[in-house]
DRENTIMAR-422639 format. One line per field, with one value per atom (N, C-alpha, C): atom name; residue in three letters; x, y, z; residue number from 1. Coordinates in pm, whole numbers, plus 32768, in hexadecimal, padded with zeros to 4 digits. Example, Ala and Ser with C-alpha at 12.3 -4.5 7.8 and 13.67 -1.06 7.14 Angstrom:
<atoms>
atom c(N_CA_C_N_CA_C)
rest c(ala_ala_ala_ser_ser_ser)
xx c(8527_84CE_8528_8505_8557_850A)
yy c(7DC7_7E3E_7EB6_7F1F_7F96_8003)
zz c(830C_830C_830C_82C4_82CA_8313)
nr c(1_1_1_2_2_2)
</atoms>
This chain:
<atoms>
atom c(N_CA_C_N_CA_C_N_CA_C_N_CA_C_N_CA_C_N_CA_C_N_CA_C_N_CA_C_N_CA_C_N_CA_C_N_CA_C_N_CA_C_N_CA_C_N_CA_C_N_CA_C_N_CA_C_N_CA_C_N_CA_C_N_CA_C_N_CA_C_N_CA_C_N_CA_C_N_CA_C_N_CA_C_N_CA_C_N_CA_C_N_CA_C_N_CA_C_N_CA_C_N_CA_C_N_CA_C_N_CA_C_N_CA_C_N_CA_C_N_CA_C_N_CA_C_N_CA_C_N_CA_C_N_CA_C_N_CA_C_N_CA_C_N_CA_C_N_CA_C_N_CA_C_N_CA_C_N_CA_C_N_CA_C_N_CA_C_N_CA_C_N_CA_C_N_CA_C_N_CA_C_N_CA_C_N_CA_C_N_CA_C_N_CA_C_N_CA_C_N_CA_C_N_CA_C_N_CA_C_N_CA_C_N_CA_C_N_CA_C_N_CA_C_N_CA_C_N_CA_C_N_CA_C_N_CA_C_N_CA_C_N_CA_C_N_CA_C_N_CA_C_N_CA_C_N_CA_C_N_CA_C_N_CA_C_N_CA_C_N_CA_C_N_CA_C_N_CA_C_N_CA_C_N_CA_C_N_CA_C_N_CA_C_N_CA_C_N_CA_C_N_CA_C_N_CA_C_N_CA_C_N_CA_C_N_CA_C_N_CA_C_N_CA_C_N_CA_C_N_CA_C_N_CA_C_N_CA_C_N_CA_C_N_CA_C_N_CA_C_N_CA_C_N_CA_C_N_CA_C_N_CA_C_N_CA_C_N_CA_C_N_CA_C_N_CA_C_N_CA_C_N_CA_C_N_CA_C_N_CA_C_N_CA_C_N_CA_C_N_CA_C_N_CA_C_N_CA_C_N_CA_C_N_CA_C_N_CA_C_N_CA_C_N_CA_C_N_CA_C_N_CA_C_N_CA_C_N_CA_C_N_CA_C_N_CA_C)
rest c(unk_unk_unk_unk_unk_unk_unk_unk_unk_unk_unk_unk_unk_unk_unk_unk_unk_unk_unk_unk_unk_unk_unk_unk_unk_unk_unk_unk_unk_unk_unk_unk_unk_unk_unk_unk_unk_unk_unk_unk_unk_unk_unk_unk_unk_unk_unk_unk_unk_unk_unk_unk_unk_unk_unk_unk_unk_unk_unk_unk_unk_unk_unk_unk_unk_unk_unk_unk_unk_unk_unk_unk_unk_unk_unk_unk_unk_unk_unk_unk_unk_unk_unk_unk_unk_unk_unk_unk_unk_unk_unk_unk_unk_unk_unk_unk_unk_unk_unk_unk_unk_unk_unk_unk_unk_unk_unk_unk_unk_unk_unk_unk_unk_unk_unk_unk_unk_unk_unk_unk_unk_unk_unk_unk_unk_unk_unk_unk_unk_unk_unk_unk_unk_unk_unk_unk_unk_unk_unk_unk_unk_unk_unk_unk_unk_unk_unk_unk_unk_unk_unk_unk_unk_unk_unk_unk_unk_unk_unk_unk_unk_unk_unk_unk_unk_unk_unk_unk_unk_unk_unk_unk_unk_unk_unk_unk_unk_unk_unk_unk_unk_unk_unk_unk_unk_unk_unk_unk_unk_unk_unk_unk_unk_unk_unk_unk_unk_unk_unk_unk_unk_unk_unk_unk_unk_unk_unk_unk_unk_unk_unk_unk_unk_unk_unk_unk_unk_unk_unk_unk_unk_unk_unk_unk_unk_unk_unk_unk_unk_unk_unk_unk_unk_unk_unk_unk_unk_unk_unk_unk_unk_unk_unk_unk_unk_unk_unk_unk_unk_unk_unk_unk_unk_unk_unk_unk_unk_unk_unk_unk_unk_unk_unk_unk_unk_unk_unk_unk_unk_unk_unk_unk_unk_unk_unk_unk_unk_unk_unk_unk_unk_unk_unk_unk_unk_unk_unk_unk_unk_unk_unk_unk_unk_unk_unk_unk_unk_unk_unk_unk_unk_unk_unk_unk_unk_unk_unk_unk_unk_unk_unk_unk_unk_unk_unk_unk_unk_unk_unk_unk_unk_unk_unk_unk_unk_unk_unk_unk_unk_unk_unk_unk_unk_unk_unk_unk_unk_unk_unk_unk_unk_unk_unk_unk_unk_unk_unk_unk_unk_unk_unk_unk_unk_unk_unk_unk_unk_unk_unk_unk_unk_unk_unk_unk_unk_unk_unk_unk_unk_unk_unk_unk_unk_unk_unk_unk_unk_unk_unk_unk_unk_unk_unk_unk)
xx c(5A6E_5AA0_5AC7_5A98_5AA5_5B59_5B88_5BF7_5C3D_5BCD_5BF5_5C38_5BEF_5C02_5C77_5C7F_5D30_5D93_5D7E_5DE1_5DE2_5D8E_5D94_5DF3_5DBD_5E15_5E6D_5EA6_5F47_5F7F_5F78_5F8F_5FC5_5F3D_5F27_5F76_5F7D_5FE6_6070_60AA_6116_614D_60AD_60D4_60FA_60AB_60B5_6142_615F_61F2_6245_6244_6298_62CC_6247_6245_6274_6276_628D_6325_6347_63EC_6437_6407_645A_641A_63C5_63A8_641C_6410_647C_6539_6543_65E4_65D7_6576_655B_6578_6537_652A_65AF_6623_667C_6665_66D3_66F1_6672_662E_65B0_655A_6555_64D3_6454_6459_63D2_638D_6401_639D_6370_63C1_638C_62FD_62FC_6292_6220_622F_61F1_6193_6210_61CB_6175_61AE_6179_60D9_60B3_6043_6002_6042_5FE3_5FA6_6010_5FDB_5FAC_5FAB_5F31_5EBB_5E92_5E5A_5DD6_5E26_5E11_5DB8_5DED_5DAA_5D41_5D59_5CDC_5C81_5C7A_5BE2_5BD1_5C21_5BEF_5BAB_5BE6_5BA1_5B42_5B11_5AAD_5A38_5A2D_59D7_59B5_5932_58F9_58D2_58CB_58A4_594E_599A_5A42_5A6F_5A34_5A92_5A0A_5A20_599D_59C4_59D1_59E5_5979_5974_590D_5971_591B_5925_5985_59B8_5A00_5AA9_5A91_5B04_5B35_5ADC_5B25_5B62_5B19_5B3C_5BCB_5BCE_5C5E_5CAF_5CB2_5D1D_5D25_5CBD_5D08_5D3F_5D0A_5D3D_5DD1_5DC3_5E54_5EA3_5EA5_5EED_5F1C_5EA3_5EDE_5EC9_5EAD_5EC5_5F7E_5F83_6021_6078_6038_607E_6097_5FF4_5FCC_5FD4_602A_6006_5FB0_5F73_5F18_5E8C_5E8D_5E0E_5D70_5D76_5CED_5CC9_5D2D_5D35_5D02_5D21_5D12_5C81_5C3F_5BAA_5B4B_5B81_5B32_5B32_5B6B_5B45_5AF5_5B0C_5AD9_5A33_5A17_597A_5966_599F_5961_5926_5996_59AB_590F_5904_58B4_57FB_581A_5774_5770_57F5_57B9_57DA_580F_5841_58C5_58FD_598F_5999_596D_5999_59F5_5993_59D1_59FD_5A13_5AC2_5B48_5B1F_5BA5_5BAD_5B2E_5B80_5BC5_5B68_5BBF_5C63_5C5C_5CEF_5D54_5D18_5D60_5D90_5D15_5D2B_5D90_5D7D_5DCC_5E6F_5E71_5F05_5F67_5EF4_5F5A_5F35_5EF7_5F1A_5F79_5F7D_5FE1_608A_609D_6112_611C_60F1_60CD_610A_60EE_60ED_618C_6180_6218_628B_6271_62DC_62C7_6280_6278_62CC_62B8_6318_6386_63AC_6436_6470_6424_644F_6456_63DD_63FC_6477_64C9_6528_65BF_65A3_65FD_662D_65AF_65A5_65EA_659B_65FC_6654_66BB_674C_6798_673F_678F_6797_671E_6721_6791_677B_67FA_6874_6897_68EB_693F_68D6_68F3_68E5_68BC_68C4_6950_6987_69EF_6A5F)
yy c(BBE9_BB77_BBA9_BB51_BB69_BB93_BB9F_BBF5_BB43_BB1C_BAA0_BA25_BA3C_B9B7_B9D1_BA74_BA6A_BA4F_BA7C_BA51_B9C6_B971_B8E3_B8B9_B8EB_B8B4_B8E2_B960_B964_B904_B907_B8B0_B80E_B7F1_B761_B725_B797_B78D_B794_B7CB_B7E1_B771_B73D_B6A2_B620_B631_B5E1_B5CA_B64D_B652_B641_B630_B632_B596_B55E_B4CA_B463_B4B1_B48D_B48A_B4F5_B4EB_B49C_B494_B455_B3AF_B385_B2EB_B2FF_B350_B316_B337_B373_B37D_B2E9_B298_B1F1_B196_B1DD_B14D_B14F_B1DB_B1B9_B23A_B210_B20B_B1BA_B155_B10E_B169_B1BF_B219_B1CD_B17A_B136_B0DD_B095_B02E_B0B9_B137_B199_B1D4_B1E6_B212_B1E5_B144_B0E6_B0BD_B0BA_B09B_B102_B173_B1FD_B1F8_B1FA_B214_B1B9_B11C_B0AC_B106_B0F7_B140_B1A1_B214_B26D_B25B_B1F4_B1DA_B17C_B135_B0D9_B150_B1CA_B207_B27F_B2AD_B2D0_B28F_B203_B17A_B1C9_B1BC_B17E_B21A_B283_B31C_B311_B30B_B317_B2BB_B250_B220_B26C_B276_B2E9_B287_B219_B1A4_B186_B1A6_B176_B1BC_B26C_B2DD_B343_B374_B3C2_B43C_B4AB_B50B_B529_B598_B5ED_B5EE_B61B_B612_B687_B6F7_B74C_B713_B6B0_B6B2_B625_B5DE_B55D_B5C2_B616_B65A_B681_B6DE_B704_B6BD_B622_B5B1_B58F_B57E_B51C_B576_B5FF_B675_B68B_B6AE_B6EA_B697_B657_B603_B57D_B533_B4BB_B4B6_B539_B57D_B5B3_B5C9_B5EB_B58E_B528_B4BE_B455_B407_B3A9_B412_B40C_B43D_B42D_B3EF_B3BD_B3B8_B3F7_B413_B3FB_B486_B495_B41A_B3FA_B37C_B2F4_B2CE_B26B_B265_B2D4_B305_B2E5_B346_B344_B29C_B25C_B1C5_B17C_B192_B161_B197_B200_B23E_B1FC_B1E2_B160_B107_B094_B04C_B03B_B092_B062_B06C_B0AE_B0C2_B06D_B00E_AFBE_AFDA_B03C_B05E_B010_AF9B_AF66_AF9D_AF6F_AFAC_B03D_B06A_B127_B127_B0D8_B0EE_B09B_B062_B022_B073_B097_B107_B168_B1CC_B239_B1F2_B1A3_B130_B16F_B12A_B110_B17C_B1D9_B27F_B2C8_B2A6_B324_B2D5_B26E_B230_B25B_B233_B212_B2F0_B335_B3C6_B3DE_B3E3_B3D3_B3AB_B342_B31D_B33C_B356_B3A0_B451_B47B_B513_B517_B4A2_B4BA_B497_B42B_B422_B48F_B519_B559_B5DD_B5C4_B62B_B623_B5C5_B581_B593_B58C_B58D_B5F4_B653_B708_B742_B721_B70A_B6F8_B6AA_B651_B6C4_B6CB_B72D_B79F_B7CB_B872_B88B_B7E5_B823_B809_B7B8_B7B8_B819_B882_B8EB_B954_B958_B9AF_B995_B920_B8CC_B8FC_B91B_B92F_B9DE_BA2A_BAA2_BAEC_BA93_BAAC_BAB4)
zz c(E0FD_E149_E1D4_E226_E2B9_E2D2_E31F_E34A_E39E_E3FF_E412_E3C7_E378_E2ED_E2CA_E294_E266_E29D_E312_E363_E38C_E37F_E3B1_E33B_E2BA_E24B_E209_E26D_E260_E29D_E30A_E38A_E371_E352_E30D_E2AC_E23B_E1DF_E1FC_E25E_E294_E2A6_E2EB_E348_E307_E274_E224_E1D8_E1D1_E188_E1D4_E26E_E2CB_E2DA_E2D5_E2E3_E281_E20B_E18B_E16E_E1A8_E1AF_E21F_E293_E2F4_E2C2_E28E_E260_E1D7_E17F_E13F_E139_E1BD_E1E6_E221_E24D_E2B8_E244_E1E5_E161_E131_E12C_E0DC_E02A_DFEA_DF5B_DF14_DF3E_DEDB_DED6_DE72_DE7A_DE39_DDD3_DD9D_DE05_DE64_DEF2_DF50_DF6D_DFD4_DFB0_DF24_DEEF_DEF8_DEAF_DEAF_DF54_DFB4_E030_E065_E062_E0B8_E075_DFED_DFAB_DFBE_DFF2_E013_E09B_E102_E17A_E1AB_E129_E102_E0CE_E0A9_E02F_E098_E10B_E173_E1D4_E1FF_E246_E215_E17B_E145_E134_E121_E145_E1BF_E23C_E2A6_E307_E2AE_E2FC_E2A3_E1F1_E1A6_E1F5_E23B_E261_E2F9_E2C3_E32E_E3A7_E3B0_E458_E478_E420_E484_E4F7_E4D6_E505_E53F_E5D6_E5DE_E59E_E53C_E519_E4C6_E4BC_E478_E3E5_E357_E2D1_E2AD_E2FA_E2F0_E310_E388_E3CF_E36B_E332_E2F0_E262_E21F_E19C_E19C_E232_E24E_E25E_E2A9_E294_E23C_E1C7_E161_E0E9_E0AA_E0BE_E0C3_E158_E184_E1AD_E1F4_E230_E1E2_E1C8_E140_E0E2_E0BB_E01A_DFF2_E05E_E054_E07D_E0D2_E0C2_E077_E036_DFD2_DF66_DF0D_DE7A_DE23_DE1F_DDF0_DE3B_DE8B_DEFA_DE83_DE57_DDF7_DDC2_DD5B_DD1C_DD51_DE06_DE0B_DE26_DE7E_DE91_DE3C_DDE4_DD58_DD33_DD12_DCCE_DD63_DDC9_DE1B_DE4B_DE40_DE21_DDAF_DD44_DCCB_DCE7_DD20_DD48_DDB7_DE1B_DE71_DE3F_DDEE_DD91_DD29_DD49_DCC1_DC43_DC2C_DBC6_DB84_DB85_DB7B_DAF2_DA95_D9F9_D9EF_DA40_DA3C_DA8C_DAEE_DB53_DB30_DA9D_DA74_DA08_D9BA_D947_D994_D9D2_DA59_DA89_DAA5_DAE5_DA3E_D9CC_D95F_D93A_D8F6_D8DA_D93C_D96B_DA02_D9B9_D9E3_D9F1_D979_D91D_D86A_D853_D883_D877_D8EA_D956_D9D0_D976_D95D_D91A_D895_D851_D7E4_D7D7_D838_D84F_D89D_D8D9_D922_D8BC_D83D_D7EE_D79E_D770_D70D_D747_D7D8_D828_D83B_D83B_D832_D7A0_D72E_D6A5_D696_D6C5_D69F_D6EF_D744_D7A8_D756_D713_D6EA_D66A_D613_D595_D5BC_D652_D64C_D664_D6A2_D6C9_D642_D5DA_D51E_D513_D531_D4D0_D4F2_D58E_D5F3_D5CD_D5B3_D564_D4A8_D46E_D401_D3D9_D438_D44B_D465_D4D1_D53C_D4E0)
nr c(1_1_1_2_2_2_3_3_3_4_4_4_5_5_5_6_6_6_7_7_7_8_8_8_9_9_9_10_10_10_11_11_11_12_12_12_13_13_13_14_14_14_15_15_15_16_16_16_17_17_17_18_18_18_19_19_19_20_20_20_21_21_21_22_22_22_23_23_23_24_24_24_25_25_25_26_26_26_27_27_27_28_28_28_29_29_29_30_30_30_31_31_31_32_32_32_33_33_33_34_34_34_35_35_35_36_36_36_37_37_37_38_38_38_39_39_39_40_40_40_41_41_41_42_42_42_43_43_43_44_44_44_45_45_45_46_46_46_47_47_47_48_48_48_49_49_49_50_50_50_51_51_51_52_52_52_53_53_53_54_54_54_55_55_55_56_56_56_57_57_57_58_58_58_59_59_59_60_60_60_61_61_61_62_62_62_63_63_63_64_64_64_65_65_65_66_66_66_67_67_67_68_68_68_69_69_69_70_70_70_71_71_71_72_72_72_73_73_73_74_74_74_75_75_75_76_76_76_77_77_77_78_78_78_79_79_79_80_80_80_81_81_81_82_82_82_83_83_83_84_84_84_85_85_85_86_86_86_87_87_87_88_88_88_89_89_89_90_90_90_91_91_91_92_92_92_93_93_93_94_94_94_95_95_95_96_96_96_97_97_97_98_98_98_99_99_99_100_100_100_101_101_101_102_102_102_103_103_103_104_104_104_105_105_105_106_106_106_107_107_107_108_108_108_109_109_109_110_110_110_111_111_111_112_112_112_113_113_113_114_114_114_115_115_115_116_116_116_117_117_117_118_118_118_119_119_119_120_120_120_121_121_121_122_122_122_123_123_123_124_124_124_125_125_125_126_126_126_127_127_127_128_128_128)
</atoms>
């Protein structure tokens, strides 16, 4: 990997996390609307760099924005791409299973982490 690239997507990423925090010290204590909005408005500008007639850039320099920059900002970056390359071939079926699968394992994996969480401070608990 080029020496350039990494560094665009340290950089980028920096930028992303940078932006990510000063939007949600703006929003407040609501972290589900900060979330919610930021990933709309990530989500809003990975469409709008993925389309190669919006933005004159070459295929390196869009990878590294959506990547670095609103990959670290939109959480869900990959995710929204991915159903949307479905989506544009026509594929809808397999961008709502992809939609479904992702979500119900996504929340799925986060309550089992939370439960294994939960389990090890019993056990710390009944050790102690």
């Amino acid at each position: 990997m080029d020496t350039e690239i990494i560094l665009s997507l340290i950089f980028g990423g920096l930028a992303g996390v940078l932006l990510r925090t000063v939007f949600f010290a703006l929003i407040g204590n609501e972290i589900y609307l900060a979330n919610l909005l930021f990933d709309l408005v990530g989500s809003f500008f990975i469409g709008f760099i993925f389309n190669s007639k919006a933005a004159s850039r070459n295929y390196q320099d869009k990878i590294c924005s959506i990547a670095a920059i609103l990959g670290s900002m939109a959480t869900f970056s990959a995710f929204v791409i991915d159903i949307f390359k479905f989506a544009q071939i026509g594929e809808f079926k397999r961008a709502f299973l992809y939609f479904a699968i992702t979500n119900l394992l996504a929340i799925t994996g986060c309550f089992l982490g939370y439960q294994m969480s939960v389990d090890a401070e019993e056990i710390d608990e009944e050790i102690s």
